[in-house]
C-alpha positions in Angstrom: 96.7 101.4 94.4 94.7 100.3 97.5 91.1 98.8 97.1 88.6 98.7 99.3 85.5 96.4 99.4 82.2 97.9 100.7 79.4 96.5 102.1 75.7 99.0 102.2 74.0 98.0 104.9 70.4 99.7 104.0 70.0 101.3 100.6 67.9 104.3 101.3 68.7 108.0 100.1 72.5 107.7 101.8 73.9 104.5 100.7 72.0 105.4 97.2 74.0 108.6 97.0 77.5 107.4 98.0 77.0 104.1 95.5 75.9 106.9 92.7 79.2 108.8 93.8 81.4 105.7 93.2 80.0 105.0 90.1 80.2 108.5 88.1 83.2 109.3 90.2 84.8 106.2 90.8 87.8 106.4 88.2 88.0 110.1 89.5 88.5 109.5 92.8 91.2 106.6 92.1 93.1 109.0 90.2 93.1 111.5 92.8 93.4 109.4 96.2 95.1 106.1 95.1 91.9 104.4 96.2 89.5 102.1 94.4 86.2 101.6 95.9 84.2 98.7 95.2 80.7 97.6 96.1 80.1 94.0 96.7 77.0 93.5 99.2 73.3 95.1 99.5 70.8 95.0 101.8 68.1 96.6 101.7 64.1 96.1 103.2 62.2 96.7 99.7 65.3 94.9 97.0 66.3 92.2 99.6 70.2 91.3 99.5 72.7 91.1 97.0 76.2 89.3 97.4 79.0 89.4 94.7 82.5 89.3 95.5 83.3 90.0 92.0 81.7 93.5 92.3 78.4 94.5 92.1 77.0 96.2 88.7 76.2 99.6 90.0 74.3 101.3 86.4 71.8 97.6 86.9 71.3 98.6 90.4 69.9 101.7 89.7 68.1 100.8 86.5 65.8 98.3 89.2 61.8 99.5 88.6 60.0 99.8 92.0 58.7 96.4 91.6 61.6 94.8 91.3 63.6 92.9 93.7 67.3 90.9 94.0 65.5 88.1 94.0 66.6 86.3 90.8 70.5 88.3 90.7 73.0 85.8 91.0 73.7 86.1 94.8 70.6 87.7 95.7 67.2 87.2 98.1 64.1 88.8 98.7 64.7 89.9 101.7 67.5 91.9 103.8 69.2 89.3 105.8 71.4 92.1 107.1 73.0 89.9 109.8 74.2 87.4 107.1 75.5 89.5 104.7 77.6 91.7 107.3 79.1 88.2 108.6 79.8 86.9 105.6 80.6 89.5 103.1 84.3 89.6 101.9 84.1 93.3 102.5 86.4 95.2 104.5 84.2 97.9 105.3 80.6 97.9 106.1 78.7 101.0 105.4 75.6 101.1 108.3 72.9 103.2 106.7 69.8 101.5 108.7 66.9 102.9 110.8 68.0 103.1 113.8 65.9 103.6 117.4 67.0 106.9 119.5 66.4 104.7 122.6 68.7 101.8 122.2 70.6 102.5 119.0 68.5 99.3 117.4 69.4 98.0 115.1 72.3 100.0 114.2 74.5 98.9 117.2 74.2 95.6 116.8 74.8 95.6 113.2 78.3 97.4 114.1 79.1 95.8 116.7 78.6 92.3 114.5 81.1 93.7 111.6 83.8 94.8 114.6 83.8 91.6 115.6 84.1 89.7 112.1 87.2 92.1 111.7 85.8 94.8 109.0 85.8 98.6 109.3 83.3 100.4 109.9 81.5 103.8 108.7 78.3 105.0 109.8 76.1 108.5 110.0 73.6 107.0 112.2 73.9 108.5 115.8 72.3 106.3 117.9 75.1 103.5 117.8 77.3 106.5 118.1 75.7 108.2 121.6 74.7 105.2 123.0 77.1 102.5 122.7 80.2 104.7 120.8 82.7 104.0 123.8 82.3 100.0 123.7 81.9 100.0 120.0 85.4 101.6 119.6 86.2 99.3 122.2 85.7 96.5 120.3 87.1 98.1 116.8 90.7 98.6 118.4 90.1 94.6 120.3 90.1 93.9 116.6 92.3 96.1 114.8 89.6 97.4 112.8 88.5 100.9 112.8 84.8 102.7 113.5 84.5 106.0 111.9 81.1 108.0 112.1 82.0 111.8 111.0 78.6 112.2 109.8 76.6 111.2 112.8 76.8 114.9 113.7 76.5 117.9 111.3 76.2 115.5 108.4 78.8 116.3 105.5 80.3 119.4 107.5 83.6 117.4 109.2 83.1 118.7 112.7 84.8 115.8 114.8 87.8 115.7 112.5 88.2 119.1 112.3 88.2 119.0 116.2 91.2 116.2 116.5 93.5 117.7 113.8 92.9 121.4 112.7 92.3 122.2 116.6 95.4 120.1 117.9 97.2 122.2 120.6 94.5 123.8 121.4 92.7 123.0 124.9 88.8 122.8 123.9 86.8 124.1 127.2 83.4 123.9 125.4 81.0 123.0 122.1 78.0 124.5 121.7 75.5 124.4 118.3 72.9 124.6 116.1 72.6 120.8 115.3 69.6 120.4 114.0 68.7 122.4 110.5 65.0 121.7 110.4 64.4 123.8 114.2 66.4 126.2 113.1 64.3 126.5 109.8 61.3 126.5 112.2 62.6 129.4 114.3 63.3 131.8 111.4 60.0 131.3 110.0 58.4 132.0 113.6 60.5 135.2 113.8 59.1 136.1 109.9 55.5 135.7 111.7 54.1 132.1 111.2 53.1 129.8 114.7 54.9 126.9 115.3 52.6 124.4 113.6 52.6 126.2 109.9 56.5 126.4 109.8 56.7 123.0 110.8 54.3 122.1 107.8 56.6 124.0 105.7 59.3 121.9 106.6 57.9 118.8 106.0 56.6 120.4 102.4 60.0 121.3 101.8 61.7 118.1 102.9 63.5 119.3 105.9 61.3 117.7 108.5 60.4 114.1 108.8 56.1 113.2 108.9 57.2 113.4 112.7 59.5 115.8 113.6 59.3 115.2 117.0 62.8 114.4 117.2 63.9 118.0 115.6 61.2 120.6 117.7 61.6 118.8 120.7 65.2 118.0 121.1 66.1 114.5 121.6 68.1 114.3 117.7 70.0 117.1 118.8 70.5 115.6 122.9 72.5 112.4 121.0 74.7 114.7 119.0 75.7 116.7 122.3 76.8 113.1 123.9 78.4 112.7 120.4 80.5 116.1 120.8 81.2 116.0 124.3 82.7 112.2 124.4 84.5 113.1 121.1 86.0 116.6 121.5 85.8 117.3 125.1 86.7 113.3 126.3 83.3 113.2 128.4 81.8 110.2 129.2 78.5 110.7 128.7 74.9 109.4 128.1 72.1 110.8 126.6 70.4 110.7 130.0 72.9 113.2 131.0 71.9 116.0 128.8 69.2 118.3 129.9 66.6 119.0 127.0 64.1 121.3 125.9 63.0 121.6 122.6 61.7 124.5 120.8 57.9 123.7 121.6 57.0 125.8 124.4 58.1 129.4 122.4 55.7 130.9 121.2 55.7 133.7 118.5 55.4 136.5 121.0 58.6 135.2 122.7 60.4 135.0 119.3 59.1 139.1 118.8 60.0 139.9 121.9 63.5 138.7 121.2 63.9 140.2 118.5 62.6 143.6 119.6 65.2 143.2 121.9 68.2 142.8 119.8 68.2 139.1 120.2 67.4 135.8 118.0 66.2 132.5 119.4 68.1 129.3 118.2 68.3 125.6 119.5 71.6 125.4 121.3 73.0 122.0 121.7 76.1 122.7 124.1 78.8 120.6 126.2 81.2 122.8 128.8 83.7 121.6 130.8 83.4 123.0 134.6 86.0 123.5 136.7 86.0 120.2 138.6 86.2 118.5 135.2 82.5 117.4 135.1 80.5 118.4 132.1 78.0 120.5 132.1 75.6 118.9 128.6 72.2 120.6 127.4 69.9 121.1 124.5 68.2 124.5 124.8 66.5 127.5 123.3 68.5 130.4 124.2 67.8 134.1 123.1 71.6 135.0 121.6 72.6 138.9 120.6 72.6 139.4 116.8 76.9 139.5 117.3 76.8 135.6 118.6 78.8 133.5 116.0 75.7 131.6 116.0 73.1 134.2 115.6 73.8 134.5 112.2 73.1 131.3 111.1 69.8 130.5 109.6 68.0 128.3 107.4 68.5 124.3 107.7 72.5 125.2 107.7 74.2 123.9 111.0 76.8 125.1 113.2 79.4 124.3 115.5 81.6 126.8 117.7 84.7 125.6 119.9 85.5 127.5 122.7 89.2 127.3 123.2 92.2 128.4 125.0 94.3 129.9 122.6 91.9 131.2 120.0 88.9 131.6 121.2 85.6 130.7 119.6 86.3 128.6 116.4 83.1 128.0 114.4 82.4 125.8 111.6 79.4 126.0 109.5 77.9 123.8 106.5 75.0 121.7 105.4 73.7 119.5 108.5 71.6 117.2 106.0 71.1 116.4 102.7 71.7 112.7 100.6 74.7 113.7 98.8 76.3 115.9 101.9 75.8 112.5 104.3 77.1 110.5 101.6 80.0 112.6 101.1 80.7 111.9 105.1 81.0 108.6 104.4 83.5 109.0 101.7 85.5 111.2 104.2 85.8 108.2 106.5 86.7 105.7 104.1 89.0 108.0 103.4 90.4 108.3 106.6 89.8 104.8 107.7 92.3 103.9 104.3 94.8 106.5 106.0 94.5 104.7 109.0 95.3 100.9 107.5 98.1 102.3 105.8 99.6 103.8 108.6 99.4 100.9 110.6 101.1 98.6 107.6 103.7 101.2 108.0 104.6 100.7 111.6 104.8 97.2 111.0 107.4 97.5 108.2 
């Protein structure tokens, strides 16, 4: 049975979930996949850092108070030293669930590049290591035979990207285009129920699907990263954020919304990548009035979507949850997964 040795770098709601889902399903998932999962660092900005190569006791992790710290654990500090721990750790894969900056991908880029470099895997949802520095990161990963998987940075637990390189092989994909971003799309349906902009928004911050700022989510710049993310990925762009034309979903107002809809029609946030025919790419984050027959019309909620415009088929679309603790952590899981795949296929070639 393969083991792996994990490393959580940040140990908010994410890192939480997928540590909870190794230890109620741990045995389970060994059983099943021939895979043992094992935790042996922590960082985190309120606990501090915790280093056992033995294996860290999950069930005394999570029976902490919210005063306590790793302080006094045998291979623990007050604070994160995130930096430290990723160098040092004996893990093999390092699990990057930090804050990271939309701007420069701080500190989550530095943190991958850092574990590349010391030779261990990589998983990570965050996208701003993904969009901004995903090319030279992978770079790096295959300079060091080590592997950088980040399924989640997109629609969260829904597998979009793999689904793209191995359900969709043969296929020639001329364009992506979705609704990335489940708290807008929230906001829309509750503007075309009636409400202004500002009390759907409040909604979604009551019920947890917006941030205290959800700047990000109305006015597009979360879902302009995942459009660099989907065009590089599925389409083989080269891309940067500043590449992608945005507008968010501030400037509609509910009249607009009625009007649509009066119309036949339904507003969503489309994130979209096409190919042209010189082989530039064409990359923007829109509202866009689509008939109630659009594979996206349909889809409503804080529930995200992806259609794949191909050659042979058609539209593809894939729907799931694009958020959630347990749905990101389960993304994680999948590239673990597929990042174990990966070692053992190369062990193979070298037999």
């Amino acid at each position: 049975m393969n083991r792996h040795d994990l490393a959580l770098i940040g140990f908010g709601g994410v890192n939480r979930a997928l540590a909870d889902l190794i230890r109620s399903r741990g045995d389970e998932l060994a059983e099943e996949l021939g895979l043992a999962l094992r935790v042996v660092a922590i960082t985190d900005l309120r606990l501090g850092s915790l280093v056992q190569d033995e294996g860290i006791d999950l069930d005394a992790v999570f029976a902490l108070g919210a005063d306590d710290t790793f302080a006094a654990w045998p291979g623990g500090a007050a604070d994160p030293r995130n930096a430290e721990v990723i160098r040092e750790t004996s893990a093999d894969i390092v699990v990057e669930a930090t804050f990271t900056n939309p701007l420069d991908g701080e500190p989550g880029v530095s943190h991958v590049r850092l574990a590349l470099e010391a030779g261990k895997s990589v998983t990570t949802t965050n996208k701003g290591p993904v969009a901004l520095a995903g090319t030279e990161l992978n770079a790096v990963a295959a300079a060091h035979g080590v592997h950088f998987a980040y399924e989640g940075s997109v629609v969260s637990g829904t597998p979009v990207l793999r689904f793209a390189a191995s359900t969709l092989q043969g296929l020639r994909i001329d364009a992506v285009r979705g609704i990335l971003n489940g708290t807008s799309n929230y906001v829309l349906g509750q503007m075309e129920a009636g409400m202004d902009l500002a009390t759907a928004v409040a909604e979604a911050q009551t019920l947890g699907y917006a941030e205290a700022d959800p700047s990000a989510d109305i006015e597009g710049s979360d879902v302009r990263l995942k459009v660099v993310i989907l065009a590089n990925e599925v389409l083989g762009a080269r891309i940067t954020p500043a590449d992608v034309t945005c507008t968010g979903i501030t400037g509609l107002a509910p009249a607009d919304i009625a009007d649509a809809a009066a119309r036949g029609l339904r507003f969503k946030l489309i994130g979209s990548a096409e190919r042209r025919a010189d082989g530039s790419i064409d990359a923007r984050v829109e509202p866009m009035a689509l008939p109630l027959t659009h594979p996206l019309a349909g889809i409503s909620g804080p529930t995200n979507a992806v259609s794949f415009d191909t050659d042979l088929l058609g539209t593809v679309t894939v729907s799931g949850p694009g958020a959630g603790r347990v749905e990101t952590a389960y993304a994680l899981l999948s590239d673990i997964i597929e990042i174990d795949a990966r070692v053992a296929r190369t062990a193979e070639a070298k037999r």
